[in-house]
N, C-alpha and C positions, 0 to 999 in steps of 0.2 A: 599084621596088627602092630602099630604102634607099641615101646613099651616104655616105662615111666621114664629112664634114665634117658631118652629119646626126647623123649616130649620135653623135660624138664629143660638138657643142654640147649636144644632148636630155640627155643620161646628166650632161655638167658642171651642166645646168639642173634636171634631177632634184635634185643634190647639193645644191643650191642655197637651192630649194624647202622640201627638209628642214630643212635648218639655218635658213630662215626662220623656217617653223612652229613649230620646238620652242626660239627664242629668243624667244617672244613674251612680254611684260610679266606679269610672277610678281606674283601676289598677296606684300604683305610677308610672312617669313619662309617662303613654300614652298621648297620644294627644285625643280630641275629634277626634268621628266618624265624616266621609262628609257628606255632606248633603245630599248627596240618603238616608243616616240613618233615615234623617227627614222624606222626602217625603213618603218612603216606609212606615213608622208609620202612617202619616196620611191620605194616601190611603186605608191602611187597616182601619182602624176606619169609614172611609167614607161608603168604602163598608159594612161593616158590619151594620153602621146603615142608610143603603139603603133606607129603609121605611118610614124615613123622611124628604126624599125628592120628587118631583114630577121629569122626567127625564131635564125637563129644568135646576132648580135647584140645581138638580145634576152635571150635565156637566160644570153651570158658577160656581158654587163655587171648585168642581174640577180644574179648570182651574185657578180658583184665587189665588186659595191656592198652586197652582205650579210656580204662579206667585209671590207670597211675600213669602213664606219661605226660597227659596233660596239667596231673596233680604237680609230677614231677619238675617243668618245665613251670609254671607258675612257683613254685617254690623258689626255683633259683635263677629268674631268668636275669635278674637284676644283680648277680652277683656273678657269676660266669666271665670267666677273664676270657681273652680275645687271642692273644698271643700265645700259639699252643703248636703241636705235632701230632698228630695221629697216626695210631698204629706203627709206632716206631718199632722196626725191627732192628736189634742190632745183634751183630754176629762178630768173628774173627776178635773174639777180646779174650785175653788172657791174664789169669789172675794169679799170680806162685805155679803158673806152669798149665795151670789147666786152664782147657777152654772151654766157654761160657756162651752161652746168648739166650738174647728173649727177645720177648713181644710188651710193646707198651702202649696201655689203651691210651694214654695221654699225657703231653708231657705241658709244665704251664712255664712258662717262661718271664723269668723277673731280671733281667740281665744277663748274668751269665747262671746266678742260680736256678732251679729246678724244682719243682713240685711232678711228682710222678701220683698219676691218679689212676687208679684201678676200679674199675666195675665191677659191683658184685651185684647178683641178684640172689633171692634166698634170704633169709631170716637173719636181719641182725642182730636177736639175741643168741642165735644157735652160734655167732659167730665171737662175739665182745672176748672172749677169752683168748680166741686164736690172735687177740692181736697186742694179748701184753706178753709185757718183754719180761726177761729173768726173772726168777722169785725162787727163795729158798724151797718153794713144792718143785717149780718145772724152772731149773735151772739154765736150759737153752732157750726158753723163752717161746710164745705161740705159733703157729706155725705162718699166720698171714704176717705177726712178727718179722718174722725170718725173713719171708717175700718182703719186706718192706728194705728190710737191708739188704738182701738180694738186690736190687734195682739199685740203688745207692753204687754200690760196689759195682756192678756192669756199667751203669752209664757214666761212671767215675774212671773206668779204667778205657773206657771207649777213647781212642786217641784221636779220632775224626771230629770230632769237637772236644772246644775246649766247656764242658754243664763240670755245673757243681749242684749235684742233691743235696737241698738241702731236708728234706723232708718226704714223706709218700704217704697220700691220701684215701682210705679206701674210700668207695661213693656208693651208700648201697642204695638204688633204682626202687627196688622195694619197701615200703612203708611199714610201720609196726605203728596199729593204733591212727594212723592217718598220718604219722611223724616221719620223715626222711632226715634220713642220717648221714653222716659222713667223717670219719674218724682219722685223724692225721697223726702220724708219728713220726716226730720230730729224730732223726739219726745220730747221735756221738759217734768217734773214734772209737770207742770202748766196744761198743756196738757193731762197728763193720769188723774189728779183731775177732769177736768173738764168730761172725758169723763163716767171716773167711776159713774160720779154723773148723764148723762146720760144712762149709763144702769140701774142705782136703778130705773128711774122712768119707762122708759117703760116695765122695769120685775113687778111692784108696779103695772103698770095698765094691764098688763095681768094676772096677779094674782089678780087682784081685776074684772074683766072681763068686762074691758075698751078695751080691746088693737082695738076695731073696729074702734075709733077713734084717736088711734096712735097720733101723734103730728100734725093730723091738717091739713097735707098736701097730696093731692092726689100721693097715688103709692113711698110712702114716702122709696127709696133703705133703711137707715138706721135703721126705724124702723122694716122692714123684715130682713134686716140681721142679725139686734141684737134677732129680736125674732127665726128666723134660727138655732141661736148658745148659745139657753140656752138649758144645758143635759138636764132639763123636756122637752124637745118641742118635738113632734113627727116627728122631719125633719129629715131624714139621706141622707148625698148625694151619689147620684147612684155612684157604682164601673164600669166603664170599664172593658170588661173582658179582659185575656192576649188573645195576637195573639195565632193560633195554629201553632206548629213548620212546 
């Protein structure tokens, strides 16, 4: 039997998927595909991973998901830039020593600058907090915060291109109230110092074979993300396979 944390990742991975497929490299001047492009993506991803669902499960999030991507897709279809990267991975980068990589849902291209956009599904009020920076209460700032300057700092030190982040966008898919959201944080200097200087320590205490206590905090997102995306860790994230023709 299906269980929540199954059901939940699948259906964000579905979401995912879709919006992979249907941002793929446009011939110059087409237009984005319609939105059946979307649905049909992530029906198939549903069905395909069947197995982690229970049949109730299956049917409400089928249904939801037919219910907000279309929302989602009429929201912003007029405004979706063209010039992009999907699923960028990047590895072999090193930053004061340590190594580093990630995965990036997308990256928007204005020249040489950068907008790195992230997908989230799930509530964005449960999340508005994790995405401010410093404050005299939480001094290192939220933890999608961090992720934001995280990116910054990888695709900045990435030597295979010459991107300049200037920003990172979270995108959240799911609506509050019928409202879709999308929140940008803009990176300073001050910004990528402070964060670098959080990744030396929680690589310091995984390398010293602390990391069980991580910073203190239960289920702490930041210290699994950063410890997710250093090359020694043994994390890789699962590929989706292609549909079959």
């Amino acid at each position: 039997m299906a269980n929540g944390k199954n059901e939940t990742m699948t259906f964000g991975s579905a979401i995912h998927w879709a919006l992979e497929k249907y941002f793929r490299p446009l011939p110059e001047g087409n237009d984005f595909p319609n939105q059946s492009q979307l649905i049909n993506d992530f029906d198939w991803y549903m069905l395909k991973n069947r197995e982690a669902f229970t049949k109730e499960q299956f049917e409400r999030r089928t249904e939801y998901g037919h219910k907000i991507i279309p929302a989602y897709y009429h929201r912003y279809i007029n405004h979706w830039h063209k010039i992009v990267a999907l699923e960028k991975k990047i590895d072999h980068v090193e930053v004061n020593g340590i190594p580093i990589k990630g995965m990036i849902d997308k990256i928007e291209f204005f020249g040489r600058d950068v907008n790195v956009v992230d997908y989230k599904t799930g509530s964005y009020e449960n999340a508005k907090k994790k995405m401010d920076g410093p404050t005299e209460k939480d001094p290192n700032g939220g933890d999608y915060w961090r992720q934001a300057v995280f990116y910054k700092i990888l695709i900045d030190n990435y030597k295979v291109n010459d991107w300049n982040v200037i920003s990172t966008e979270f995108d959240f898919v799911e609506p509050v109230k019928e409202v879709y959201t999308k929140s940008k944080i803009m990176i300073l200097p001050a910004d990528v110092a402070m964060v670098s200087k959080q990744i030396e320590t929680v690589y310091g205490k995984i390398m010293n074979q602390e990391f069980n206590t991580g910073c203190g905090k239960k289920d702490c997102n930041w210290c699994n993300f950063v410890k997710h995306n250093f090359e020694d860790a043994s994390f890789e994230i699962p590929q989706a396979e292609e549909p079959e023709d």
